[in-house]
C-alpha positions, 0 to 999 in steps of 0.5 A: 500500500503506499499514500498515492491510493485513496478510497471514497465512499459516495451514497446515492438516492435514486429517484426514479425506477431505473435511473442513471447517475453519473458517478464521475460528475459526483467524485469531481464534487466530492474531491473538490476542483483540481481533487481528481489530479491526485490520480491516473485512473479510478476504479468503481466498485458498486456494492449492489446486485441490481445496480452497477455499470455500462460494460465498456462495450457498451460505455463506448456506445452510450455514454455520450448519449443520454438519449439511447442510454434511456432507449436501451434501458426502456428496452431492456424492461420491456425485456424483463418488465416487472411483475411477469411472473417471476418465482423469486417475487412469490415471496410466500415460496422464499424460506430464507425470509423472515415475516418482517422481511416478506413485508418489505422485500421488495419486488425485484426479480426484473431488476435482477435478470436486467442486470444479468441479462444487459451485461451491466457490470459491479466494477469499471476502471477508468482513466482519469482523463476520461470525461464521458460520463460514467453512469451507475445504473441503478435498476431498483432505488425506488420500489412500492411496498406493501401499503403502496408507499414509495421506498427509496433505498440508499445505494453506495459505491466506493471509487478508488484513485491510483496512479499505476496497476502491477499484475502479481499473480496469475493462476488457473483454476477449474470448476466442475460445471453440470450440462444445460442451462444453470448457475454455480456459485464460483465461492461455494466452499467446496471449490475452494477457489476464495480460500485460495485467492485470500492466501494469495493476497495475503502472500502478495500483500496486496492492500488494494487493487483487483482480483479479475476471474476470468473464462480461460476457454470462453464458449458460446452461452457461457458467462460470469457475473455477479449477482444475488444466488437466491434458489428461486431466482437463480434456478427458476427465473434465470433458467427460464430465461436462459432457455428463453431469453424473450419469454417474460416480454410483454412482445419479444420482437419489440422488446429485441428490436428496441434494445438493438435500435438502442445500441445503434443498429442501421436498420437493414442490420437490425433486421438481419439481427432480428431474424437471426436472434428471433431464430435462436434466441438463447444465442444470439441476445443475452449480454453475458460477462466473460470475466470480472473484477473484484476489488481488494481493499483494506479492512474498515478500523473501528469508526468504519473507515477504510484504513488506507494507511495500515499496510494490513493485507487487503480483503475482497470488497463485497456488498451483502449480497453478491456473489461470483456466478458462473452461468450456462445456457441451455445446451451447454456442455458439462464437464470441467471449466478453465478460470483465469484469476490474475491479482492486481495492486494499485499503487 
Protein backbone atom coordinates (compact mmCIF):
# COMPACT_ATOMS: atom_id res chain seq x y z
CA UNK A 1 0.00 0.00 0.00
CA UNK A 2 1.54 3.12 -0.41
CA UNK A 3 -0.30 7.03 0.35
CA UNK A 4 -0.91 7.57 -3.59
CA UNK A 5 -4.19 5.46 -3.25
CA UNK A 6 -7.46 6.80 -1.57
CA UNK A 7 -10.80 5.39 -1.34
CA UNK A 8 -14.16 7.22 -1.17
CA UNK A 9 -17.42 6.05 -0.46
CA UNK A 10 -20.27 8.07 -2.29
CA UNK A 11 -24.14 7.31 -1.42
CA UNK A 12 -26.97 7.80 -3.58
CA UNK A 13 -30.82 8.48 -3.95
CA UNK A 14 -32.29 7.17 -6.67
CA UNK A 15 -35.30 8.92 -7.66
CA UNK A 16 -36.88 7.14 -10.24
CA UNK A 17 -37.07 3.40 -11.48
CA UNK A 18 -34.43 2.64 -13.31
CA UNK A 19 -32.18 5.69 -13.43
CA UNK A 20 -28.71 6.78 -14.11
CA UNK A 21 -26.44 8.67 -12.44
CA UNK A 22 -23.26 9.94 -13.47
CA UNK A 23 -20.78 8.86 -10.71
CA UNK A 24 -17.69 10.86 -12.43
CA UNK A 25 -19.75 14.47 -12.15
CA UNK A 26 -20.45 13.44 -8.17
CA UNK A 27 -16.38 12.16 -7.40
CA UNK A 28 -15.48 15.67 -9.28
CA UNK A 29 -17.98 17.25 -6.49
CA UNK A 30 -16.64 15.20 -3.57
CA UNK A 31 -12.80 15.71 -4.23
CA UNK A 32 -13.11 19.21 -4.94
CA UNK A 33 -11.77 21.41 -8.02
CA UNK A 34 -8.28 20.12 -9.09
CA UNK A 35 -9.18 16.80 -6.36
CA UNK A 36 -9.30 14.23 -9.40
CA UNK A 37 -5.34 15.12 -10.42
CA UNK A 38 -4.42 13.25 -7.41
CA UNK A 39 -4.92 10.12 -9.52
CA UNK A 40 -4.49 8.28 -13.19
CA UNK A 41 -7.21 6.20 -13.04
CA UNK A 42 -10.17 5.43 -10.84
CA UNK A 43 -11.85 2.07 -10.27
CA UNK A 44 -15.74 1.81 -9.29
CA UNK A 45 -17.00 -0.78 -7.22
CA UNK A 46 -20.74 -0.72 -6.92
CA UNK A 47 -21.97 -2.77 -3.69
CA UNK A 48 -25.38 -3.99 -5.44
CA UNK A 49 -26.58 -6.88 -7.27
CA UNK A 50 -29.12 -4.89 -9.19
CA UNK A 51 -27.20 -1.86 -9.65
CA UNK A 52 -23.65 -1.36 -11.38
CA UNK A 53 -22.05 -0.12 -14.75
CA UNK A 54 -22.26 0.11 -18.58
CA UNK A 55 -19.93 -2.74 -19.65
CA UNK A 56 -17.10 -0.89 -21.53
CA UNK A 57 -18.70 -2.14 -24.98
CA UNK A 58 -21.49 -0.55 -24.14
CA UNK A 59 -19.90 2.51 -22.18
CA UNK A 60 -18.13 3.17 -25.58
CA UNK A 61 -21.87 3.32 -27.35
CA UNK A 62 -23.87 5.17 -24.92
CA UNK A 63 -22.30 7.19 -22.70
CA UNK A 64 -22.39 10.16 -24.55
CA UNK A 65 -25.51 9.84 -25.08
CA UNK A 66 -28.33 10.20 -22.80
CA UNK A 67 -31.00 9.70 -25.35
CA UNK A 68 -30.16 5.92 -26.29
CA UNK A 69 -28.91 5.09 -22.86
CA UNK A 70 -32.68 5.77 -21.75
CA UNK A 71 -33.87 3.85 -25.02
CA UNK A 72 -31.69 0.87 -24.17
CA UNK A 73 -32.91 0.85 -20.55
CA UNK A 74 -36.79 1.17 -21.88
CA UNK A 75 -35.92 -1.57 -23.65
CA UNK A 76 -34.13 -3.80 -21.87
CA UNK A 77 -37.58 -3.54 -19.27
CA UNK A 78 -39.74 -4.43 -21.64
CA UNK A 79 -37.37 -7.37 -21.80
CA UNK A 80 -37.52 -8.11 -18.20
CA UNK A 81 -40.73 -5.91 -17.12
CA UNK A 82 -41.95 -6.21 -13.54
CA UNK A 83 -44.31 -8.17 -12.40
CA UNK A 84 -44.27 -11.15 -15.24
CA UNK A 85 -44.37 -13.87 -13.33
CA UNK A 86 -41.12 -14.39 -11.57
CA UNK A 87 -40.64 -17.28 -8.55
CA UNK A 88 -38.23 -15.07 -6.73
CA UNK A 89 -41.21 -12.18 -6.34
CA UNK A 90 -43.56 -15.07 -4.85
CA UNK A 91 -42.14 -14.18 -1.56
CA UNK A 92 -44.68 -16.82 0.42
CA UNK A 93 -42.05 -19.52 -1.54
CA UNK A 94 -38.66 -17.56 -0.06
CA UNK A 95 -37.93 -19.80 3.01
CA UNK A 96 -34.73 -17.87 3.84
CA UNK A 97 -37.12 -14.52 4.82
CA UNK A 98 -38.42 -13.83 8.00
CA UNK A 99 -42.41 -12.49 8.21
CA UNK A 100 -40.85 -8.91 8.70
CA UNK A 101 -38.60 -9.34 5.51
CA UNK A 102 -41.89 -10.60 3.10
CA UNK A 103 -43.40 -7.32 4.06
CA UNK A 104 -40.65 -5.30 2.97
CA UNK A 105 -38.74 -7.25 0.25
CA UNK A 106 -39.11 -5.63 -2.49
CA UNK A 107 -40.09 -6.91 -5.54
CA UNK A 108 -37.15 -7.33 -7.81
CA UNK A 109 -36.89 -10.17 -9.84
CA UNK A 110 -36.80 -7.83 -13.11
CA UNK A 111 -34.08 -5.94 -11.74
CA UNK A 112 -32.07 -8.58 -11.15
CA UNK A 113 -32.19 -10.54 -14.71
CA UNK A 114 -31.71 -6.94 -16.29
CA UNK A 115 -28.62 -7.00 -14.79
CA UNK A 116 -27.55 -10.01 -15.82
CA UNK A 117 -29.08 -10.05 -18.97
CA UNK A 118 -28.00 -6.25 -20.33
CA UNK A 119 -24.26 -7.14 -19.11
CA UNK A 120 -24.12 -4.42 -16.52
CA UNK A 121 -21.01 -4.98 -14.61
CA UNK A 122 -20.12 -4.43 -10.46
CA UNK A 123 -16.73 -2.80 -11.03
CA UNK A 124 -15.10 -0.46 -14.00
CA UNK A 125 -11.85 1.18 -14.21
CA UNK A 126 -11.32 4.21 -15.58
CA UNK A 127 -8.99 6.65 -16.82
CA UNK A 128 -8.76 9.66 -15.07
CA UNK A 129 -8.77 11.62 -18.07
CA UNK A 130 -11.79 10.13 -19.41
CA UNK A 131 -14.57 12.89 -19.30
CA UNK A 132 -17.60 10.83 -20.61
CA UNK A 133 -19.98 10.21 -18.00
CA UNK A 134 -19.70 7.44 -16.09
CA UNK A 135 -23.01 6.14 -15.44
CA UNK A 136 -24.24 3.89 -12.12
CA UNK A 137 -27.45 2.15 -13.39
CA UNK A 138 -29.40 1.54 -10.54
CA UNK A 139 -32.44 -0.56 -11.91
CA UNK A 140 -34.50 -0.78 -8.24
CA UNK A 141 -33.83 2.59 -5.86
CA UNK A 142 -37.33 3.22 -5.82
CA UNK A 143 -39.93 0.50 -5.33
CA UNK A 144 -43.88 0.24 -3.90
CA UNK A 145 -44.43 -1.54 -0.70
CA UNK A 146 -46.93 -3.31 0.67
CA UNK A 147 -49.26 -0.16 1.60
CA UNK A 148 -48.39 1.41 -1.83
CA UNK A 149 -45.77 3.94 -0.17
CA UNK A 150 -42.86 4.98 -2.19
CA UNK A 151 -39.41 3.41 -0.94
CA UNK A 152 -36.40 4.93 -1.88
CA UNK A 153 -33.09 2.90 -0.93
CA UNK A 154 -29.70 4.22 -0.24
CA UNK A 155 -27.16 2.96 -2.68
CA UNK A 156 -23.42 3.36 -2.28
CA UNK A 157 -20.27 2.97 -4.33
CA UNK A 158 -16.60 3.10 -3.49
CA UNK A 159 -14.28 4.66 -6.11
CA UNK A 160 -10.73 4.02 -5.51
CA UNK A 161 -7.66 6.58 -7.37
CA UNK A 162 -4.47 5.15 -8.02
CA UNK A 163 -1.88 6.11 -10.21
CA UNK A 164 -0.30 2.62 -11.90
CA UNK A 165 -1.56 -1.18 -11.81
CA UNK A 166 1.07 -4.17 -11.02
CA UNK A 167 -0.40 -7.87 -12.02
CA UNK A 168 1.24 -10.14 -9.25
CA UNK A 169 -0.13 -13.26 -9.79
CA UNK A 170 -1.87 -15.39 -12.34
CA UNK A 171 -3.38 -18.56 -11.52
CA UNK A 172 -5.56 -21.30 -13.32
CA UNK A 173 -8.31 -22.56 -11.62
CA UNK A 174 -11.00 -25.40 -12.59
CA UNK A 175 -14.52 -25.57 -11.68
CA UNK A 176 -16.64 -28.91 -12.36
CA UNK A 177 -19.95 -27.26 -14.16
CA UNK A 178 -23.39 -29.79 -14.60
CA UNK A 179 -24.64 -29.81 -18.80
CA UNK A 180 -27.51 -27.43 -19.78
CA UNK A 181 -28.78 -24.43 -18.82
CA UNK A 182 -27.75 -23.20 -14.73
CA UNK A 183 -25.66 -21.43 -12.49
CA UNK A 184 -22.89 -22.16 -9.96
CA UNK A 185 -21.70 -20.04 -7.42
CA UNK A 186 -17.93 -19.90 -8.11
CA UNK A 187 -17.45 -19.28 -3.65
CA UNK A 188 -19.22 -22.01 -2.96
CA UNK A 189 -16.52 -23.74 -0.33
CA UNK A 190 -16.41 -26.84 -1.77
CA UNK A 191 -14.26 -25.48 -4.67
CA UNK A 192 -12.35 -23.95 -2.67
CA UNK A 193 -11.30 -21.18 -5.20
CA UNK A 194 -11.64 -17.53 -2.27
CA UNK A 195 -9.77 -19.51 0.17
CA UNK A 196 -7.07 -19.77 -2.25
CA UNK A 197 -7.23 -16.02 -3.67
CA UNK A 198 -7.26 -14.97 0.17
CA UNK A 199 -3.93 -16.61 0.65
CA UNK A 200 -2.72 -15.10 -2.16
CA UNK A 201 -3.46 -11.60 -1.36
CA UNK A 202 -2.23 -12.33 1.95
CA UNK A 203 1.01 -13.87 0.44
CA UNK A 204 1.44 -10.75 -2.14
CA UNK A 205 0.49 -8.39 0.45
CA UNK A 206 -1.94 -6.76 -1.53
CA UNK A 207 -3.76 -3.86 0.38
CA UNK A 208 -5.73 -2.63 -2.90
CA UNK A 209 -6.38 -3.34 -6.01
CA UNK A 210 -8.28 -6.11 -8.05
CA UNK A 211 -8.96 -9.68 -8.38
CA UNK A 212 -10.40 -10.36 -12.16
CA UNK A 213 -11.72 -14.01 -12.73
CA UNK A 214 -11.86 -14.52 -15.91
CA UNK A 215 -13.01 -17.79 -18.63
CA UNK A 216 -9.86 -19.28 -19.87
CA UNK A 217 -11.86 -21.31 -22.53
CA UNK A 218 -14.96 -18.75 -23.17
CA UNK A 219 -17.93 -20.73 -25.47
CA UNK A 220 -20.77 -19.56 -26.55
CA UNK A 221 -23.60 -19.50 -23.97
CA UNK A 222 -21.06 -19.26 -21.05
CA UNK A 223 -20.90 -16.18 -18.65
CA UNK A 224 -19.78 -14.59 -15.47
CA UNK A 225 -21.14 -12.47 -13.43
CA UNK A 226 -22.02 -11.05 -10.10
CA UNK A 227 -25.36 -11.16 -8.81
CA UNK A 228 -27.56 -12.41 -5.57
CA UNK A 229 -27.63 -16.87 -5.63
CA UNK A 230 -31.36 -16.91 -4.24
CA UNK A 231 -32.63 -20.61 -5.09
CA UNK A 232 -35.77 -19.23 -6.99
CA UNK A 233 -34.37 -16.56 -8.97
CA UNK A 234 -31.46 -18.50 -9.93
CA UNK A 235 -32.91 -21.86 -10.58
CA UNK A 236 -36.15 -20.90 -11.67
CA UNK A 237 -36.22 -17.43 -13.14
CA UNK A 238 -32.87 -17.00 -14.64
CA UNK A 239 -33.03 -20.57 -16.21
CA UNK A 240 -36.05 -19.90 -17.87
CA UNK A 241 -34.55 -17.18 -19.43
CA UNK A 242 -31.51 -18.66 -20.40
CA UNK A 243 -33.55 -21.16 -22.27
CA UNK A 244 -35.95 -18.48 -23.32
CA UNK A 245 -34.34 -15.21 -23.17
CA UNK A 246 -37.62 -13.08 -24.86
CA UNK A 247 -40.10 -15.30 -22.55
CA UNK A 248 -41.09 -12.65 -19.92
CA UNK A 249 -41.53 -9.85 -22.79
CA UNK A 250 -44.69 -8.42 -22.74
CA UNK A 251 -43.87 -8.62 -27.04
CA UNK A 252 -40.34 -10.19 -27.82
CA UNK A 253 -39.92 -8.97 -31.00
CA UNK A 254 -40.40 -5.41 -29.96
CA UNK A 255 -38.71 -5.89 -26.79
CA UNK A 256 -35.48 -7.36 -29.14
CA UNK A 257 -35.84 -4.64 -31.84
CA UNK A 258 -35.89 -1.75 -29.01
CA UNK A 259 -32.55 -2.92 -27.24
CA UNK A 260 -30.80 -3.09 -30.94
CA UNK A 261 -32.22 0.17 -32.26
CA UNK A 262 -30.93 1.48 -28.51
CA UNK A 263 -27.32 0.19 -29.44
CA UNK A 264 -27.25 1.99 -32.84
CA UNK A 265 -28.38 -0.73 -35.41
CA UNK A 266 -28.89 0.64 -39.12
CA UNK A 267 -31.64 -0.79 -39.98
CA UNK A 268 -31.23 -3.03 -42.75
CA UNK A 269 -28.59 -4.51 -39.96
CA UNK A 270 -31.22 -4.56 -37.34
CA UNK A 271 -33.49 -6.68 -39.44
CA UNK A 272 -30.88 -9.34 -40.41
CA UNK A 273 -30.19 -9.34 -36.18
CA UNK A 274 -33.50 -9.94 -35.84
CA UNK A 275 -34.03 -12.73 -37.84
CA UNK A 276 -31.43 -14.09 -36.84
CA UNK A 277 -31.99 -13.61 -32.93
CA UNK A 278 -35.61 -14.47 -33.16
CA UNK A 279 -34.47 -17.74 -34.88
CA UNK A 280 -32.12 -18.70 -31.96
CA UNK A 281 -32.80 -16.51 -29.17
CA UNK A 282 -30.89 -18.35 -26.25
CA UNK A 283 -27.67 -17.37 -28.57
CA UNK A 284 -27.84 -14.60 -30.04
CA UNK A 285 -29.40 -11.90 -27.30
CA UNK A 286 -28.44 -12.42 -23.77
CA UNK A 287 -25.06 -9.99 -22.69
CA UNK A 288 -23.47 -12.29 -20.51
CA UNK A 289 -19.90 -11.25 -18.95
CA UNK A 290 -16.90 -13.15 -20.00
CA UNK A 291 -14.64 -12.01 -16.81
CA UNK A 292 -14.99 -9.76 -13.58
CA UNK A 293 -13.44 -7.98 -11.46
CA UNK A 294 -13.43 -7.98 -7.60
CA UNK A 295 -11.98 -5.17 -5.58
CA UNK A 296 -9.31 -5.61 -2.71
CA UNK A 297 -9.43 -3.20 -0.03
CA UNK A 298 -8.00 -2.92 3.26
CA UNK A 299 -10.25 -3.64 6.32
CA UNK A 300 -12.96 -0.96 7.79
CA UNK A 301 -10.94 0.45 11.64
CA UNK A 302 -13.36 0.72 14.26
CA UNK A 303 -15.00 4.16 13.49
CA UNK A 304 -15.97 2.17 9.87
CA UNK A 305 -13.40 3.63 7.78
CA UNK A 306 -11.20 2.03 5.10
CA UNK A 307 -7.53 2.02 6.87
CA UNK A 308 -5.88 3.18 3.73
CA UNK A 309 -2.55 3.82 5.80
CA UNK A 310 -2.39 0.16 7.92
CA UNK A 311 -0.44 -1.81 5.47
CA UNK A 312 -2.78 -4.62 6.55
CA UNK A 313 -3.47 -7.15 3.81
CA UNK A 314 -6.42 -6.17 1.86
CA UNK A 315 -9.87 -8.34 1.64
CA UNK A 316 -12.18 -8.59 -1.28
CA UNK A 317 -14.79 -5.92 -1.30
CA UNK A 318 -18.46 -7.38 -1.44
CA UNK A 319 -21.90 -5.96 -0.53
CA UNK A 320 -24.41 -8.32 1.31
CA UNK A 321 -25.43 -9.99 -1.38
CA UNK A 322 -23.32 -10.64 -4.48
CA UNK A 323 -21.63 -13.15 -5.40
CA UNK A 324 -19.22 -14.52 -8.49
CA UNK A 325 -21.58 -16.69 -10.73
CA UNK A 326 -20.85 -18.80 -13.47
CA UNK A 327 -23.81 -19.07 -15.84
CA UNK A 328 -24.66 -21.57 -18.69
CA UNK A 329 -27.45 -21.66 -21.13
CA UNK A 330 -29.26 -24.43 -22.09
CA UNK A 331 -27.46 -26.64 -24.32
CA UNK A 332 -24.21 -26.22 -22.88
CA UNK A 333 -21.78 -28.73 -22.34
CA UNK A 334 -20.78 -30.08 -18.93
CA UNK A 335 -17.68 -31.33 -17.54
CA UNK A 336 -14.57 -29.41 -16.32
CA UNK A 337 -14.36 -25.13 -16.92
CA UNK A 338 -10.59 -23.47 -17.03
CA UNK A 339 -10.67 -19.75 -14.96
CA UNK A 340 -8.34 -17.40 -15.29
CA UNK A 341 -7.63 -15.16 -11.79
CA UNK A 342 -4.96 -12.66 -12.14
CA UNK A 343 -4.12 -10.40 -8.92
CA UNK A 344 -3.61 -6.67 -9.41
CA UNK A 345 -2.08 -3.89 -6.86
CA UNK A 346 -2.96 -0.41 -7.48
CA UNK A 347 -0.32 1.74 -6.39
Amino acid sequence: MTASVTAIRLELRPSRRPEAIDLGALLDQALGEGGTDSARHFFFISHHTTAGFLDPGLRQRLAADPKRLAEFLAALGSVFPPDAGYEHDQLHLRDELTAAQRETEPLNADAHLAFIGGGFTNCISVPAGDHRPLWFIDLDGVYLDRNNLTIRRTRSATVVGYHQEELTERVRLHVPVPRGAGVVRLDDPEFGIFPRIRETLDREGISSGRVGIRLSDPSPGVGITVNEFEALLMGRDLTRALADPLGFARSGAEALAGTLSALGMASGRLRRLMDRALAHPAGRFLRMQRQVSLGVLPPEDEAGSLAMDSGQPGVLVSGTYQSPLLVQRAGTAGGRRALEVEFHRFG
